[in-house]
Structures are given as structure tokens and as C-alpha cells.
C-alpha positions as CSV (number, residue, x, y, z in Angstrom):
1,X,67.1,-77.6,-15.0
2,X,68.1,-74.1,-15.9
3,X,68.7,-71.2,-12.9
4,X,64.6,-70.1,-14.2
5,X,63.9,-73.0,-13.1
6,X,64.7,-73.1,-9.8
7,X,63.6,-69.3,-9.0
8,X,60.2,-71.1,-10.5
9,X,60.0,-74.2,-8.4
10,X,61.1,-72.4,-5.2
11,X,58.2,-69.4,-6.1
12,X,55.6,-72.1,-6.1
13,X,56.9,-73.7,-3.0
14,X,56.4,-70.5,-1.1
15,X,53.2,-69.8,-2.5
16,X,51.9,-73.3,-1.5
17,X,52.9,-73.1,1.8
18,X,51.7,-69.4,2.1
19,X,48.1,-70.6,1.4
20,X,48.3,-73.9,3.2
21,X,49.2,-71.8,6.2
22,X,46.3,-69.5,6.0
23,X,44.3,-72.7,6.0
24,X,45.7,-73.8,8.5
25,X,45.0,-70.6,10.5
26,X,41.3,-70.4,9.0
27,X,40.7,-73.4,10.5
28,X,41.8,-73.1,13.6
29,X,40.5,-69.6,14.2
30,X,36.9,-71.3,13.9
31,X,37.9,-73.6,16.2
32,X,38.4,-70.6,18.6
33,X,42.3,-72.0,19.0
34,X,44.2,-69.5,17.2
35,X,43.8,-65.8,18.5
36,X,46.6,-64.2,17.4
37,X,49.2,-61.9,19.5
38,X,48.2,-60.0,22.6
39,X,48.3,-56.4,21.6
40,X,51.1,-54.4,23.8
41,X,49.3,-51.1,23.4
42,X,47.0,-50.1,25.4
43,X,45.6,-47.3,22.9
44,X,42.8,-46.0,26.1
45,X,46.1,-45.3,28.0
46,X,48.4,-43.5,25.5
47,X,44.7,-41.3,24.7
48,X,44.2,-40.7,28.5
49,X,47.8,-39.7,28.6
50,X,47.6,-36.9,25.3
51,X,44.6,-35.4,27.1
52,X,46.8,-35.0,30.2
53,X,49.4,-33.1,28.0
54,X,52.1,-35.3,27.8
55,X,54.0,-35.5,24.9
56,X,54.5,-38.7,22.0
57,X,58.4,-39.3,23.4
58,X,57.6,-39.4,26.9
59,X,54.4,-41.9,26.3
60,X,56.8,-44.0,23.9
61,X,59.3,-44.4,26.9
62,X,57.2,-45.0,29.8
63,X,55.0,-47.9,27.6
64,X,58.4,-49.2,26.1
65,X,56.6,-49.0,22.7
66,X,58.2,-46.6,19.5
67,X,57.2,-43.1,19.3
68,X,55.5,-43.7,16.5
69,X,52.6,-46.4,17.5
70,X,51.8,-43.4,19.8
């Protein structure tokens, strides 16, 4: 086998596994088992908080999340 190859073999070996995971997770969404990640932001509060006047930063600090999800 030639370097090509390899680079082939292990392409196609992530592919496969890619879309034999999102079967997986198909599947088990119908089933009502997978749901996913909680979301951390709480997108009501950080717009409750804007119309209050405070700023992106200060949000970002006090919800331990980046500036920038606010």
C-alpha cells in the first residue's frame, strides 16, 4: 500500500463511522432517548437583562457564558 492509500482507507473509515453515528442518533431520537445537551443559556434572561441596560460584558460574567453568545 502506498501513503494514498492509507489517507484513502482512513477517509472512508471516518466517513463510515460518521454516518453510522447519525444512525445511531436517528434512531434513538425516535425512541425519545437521545435529547441532546441542556442549553446553558437562558436567552429570556440575557434579553430581560439588555432591556434593563446592562451591558454584553457584564451579562457574559454574571452567566459565566462568552461575551459573545450574549
Amino acid at each position: 500500500m502506498t501513503v494514498p492509500d492509507f489517507i484513502h482507507a482512513g477517509e472512508t473509515h471516518v466517513i463510515t463511522r460518521i454516518e453510522r453515528q447519525a444512525e445511531g442518533i436517528t434512531a434513538a431520537r425516535k425512541r425519545g432517548i437521545y435529547k441532546g445537551r441542556p442549553p446553558k443559556i437562558d436567552r429570556a434572561e440575557i434579553l430581560l437583562r439588555l432591556q434593563q441596560g446592562q451591558g454584553p460584558s457584564k451579562i457574559a460574567r454574571d452567566l459565566g457564558i462568552s461575551p459573545g453568545a450574549v
